[in-house]
C-alpha positions in Angstrom: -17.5 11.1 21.2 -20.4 12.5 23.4 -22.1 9.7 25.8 -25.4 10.0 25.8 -28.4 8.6 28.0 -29.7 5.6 25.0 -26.1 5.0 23.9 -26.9 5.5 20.8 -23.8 7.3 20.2 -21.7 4.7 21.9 -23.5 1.9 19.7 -22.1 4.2 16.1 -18.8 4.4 17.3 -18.7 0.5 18.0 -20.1 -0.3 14.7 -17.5 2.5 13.0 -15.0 0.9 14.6 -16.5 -3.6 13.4 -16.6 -1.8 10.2 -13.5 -0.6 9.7 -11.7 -3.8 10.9 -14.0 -5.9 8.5 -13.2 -3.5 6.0 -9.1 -3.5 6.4 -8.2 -6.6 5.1 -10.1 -5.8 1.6 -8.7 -2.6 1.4 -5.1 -4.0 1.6 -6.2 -6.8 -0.7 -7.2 -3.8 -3.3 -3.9 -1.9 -2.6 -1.7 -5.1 -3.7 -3.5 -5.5 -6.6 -3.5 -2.5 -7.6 0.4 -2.0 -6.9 0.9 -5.6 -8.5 -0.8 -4.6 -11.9 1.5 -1.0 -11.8 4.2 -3.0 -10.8 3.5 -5.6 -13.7 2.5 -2.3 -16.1 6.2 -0.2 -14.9 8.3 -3.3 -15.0 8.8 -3.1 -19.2 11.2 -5.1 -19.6 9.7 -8.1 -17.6 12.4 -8.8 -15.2 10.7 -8.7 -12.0 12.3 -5.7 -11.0 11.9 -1.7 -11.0 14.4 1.0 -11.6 13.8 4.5 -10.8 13.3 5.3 -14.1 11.0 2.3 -15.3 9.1 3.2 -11.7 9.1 7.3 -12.7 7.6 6.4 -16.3 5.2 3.9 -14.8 3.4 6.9 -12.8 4.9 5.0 -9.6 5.4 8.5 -7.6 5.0 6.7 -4.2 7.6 4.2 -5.1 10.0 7.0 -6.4 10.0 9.0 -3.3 10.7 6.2 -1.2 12.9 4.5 -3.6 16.1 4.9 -1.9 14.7 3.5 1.5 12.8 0.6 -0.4 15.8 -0.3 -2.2 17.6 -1.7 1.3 20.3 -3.6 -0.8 21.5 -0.7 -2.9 21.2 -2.3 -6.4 19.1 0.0 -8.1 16.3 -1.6 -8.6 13.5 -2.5 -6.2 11.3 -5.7 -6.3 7.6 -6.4 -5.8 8.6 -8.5 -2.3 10.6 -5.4 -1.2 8.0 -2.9 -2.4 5.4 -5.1 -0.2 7.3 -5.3 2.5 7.9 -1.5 2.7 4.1 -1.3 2.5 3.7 -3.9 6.2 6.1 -1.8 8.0 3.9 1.5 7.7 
């Protein structure tokens, strides 16, 4: 960013900056609920769990590419908690 004499360009960077941390916390709020409706949508038979396959059909692509790293217990299947989890580590 270029300094200039009135600061005007140091003022837009600090208010870029307020507004993006104001702005975090709502975007993760939409990103959970948006990956807790998929979740809900992908999980057909209601068991509170994902397999590949139920998270392939479901349009999860994100969640299938990372699959075998979310899915830290090796069971197959991976749940919201895990899914979430994987998501506060990035």
């Amino acid at each position: 960013m270029i300094q200039r004499k009135s600061g005007s360009m140091i003022a837009f960077g600090a208010a870029a900056v307020i507004a993006s941390l104001t702005l975090a916390p709502v975007a993760l709020a939409d990103e959970t609920a948006e990956l807790e409706a998929k979740f809900t949508a992908s999980d057909t038979n209601s068991d509170g769990k994902l397999t590949r396959d139920e998270a392939k059909e479901g349009g999860m692509r994100r969640i299938v590419r990372g699959f075998d790293k979310i899915d830290t217990e090796g069971n197959g299947y991976v749940t919201l908690d895990q899914i979430k989890e994987m998501m506060q580590s990035r």
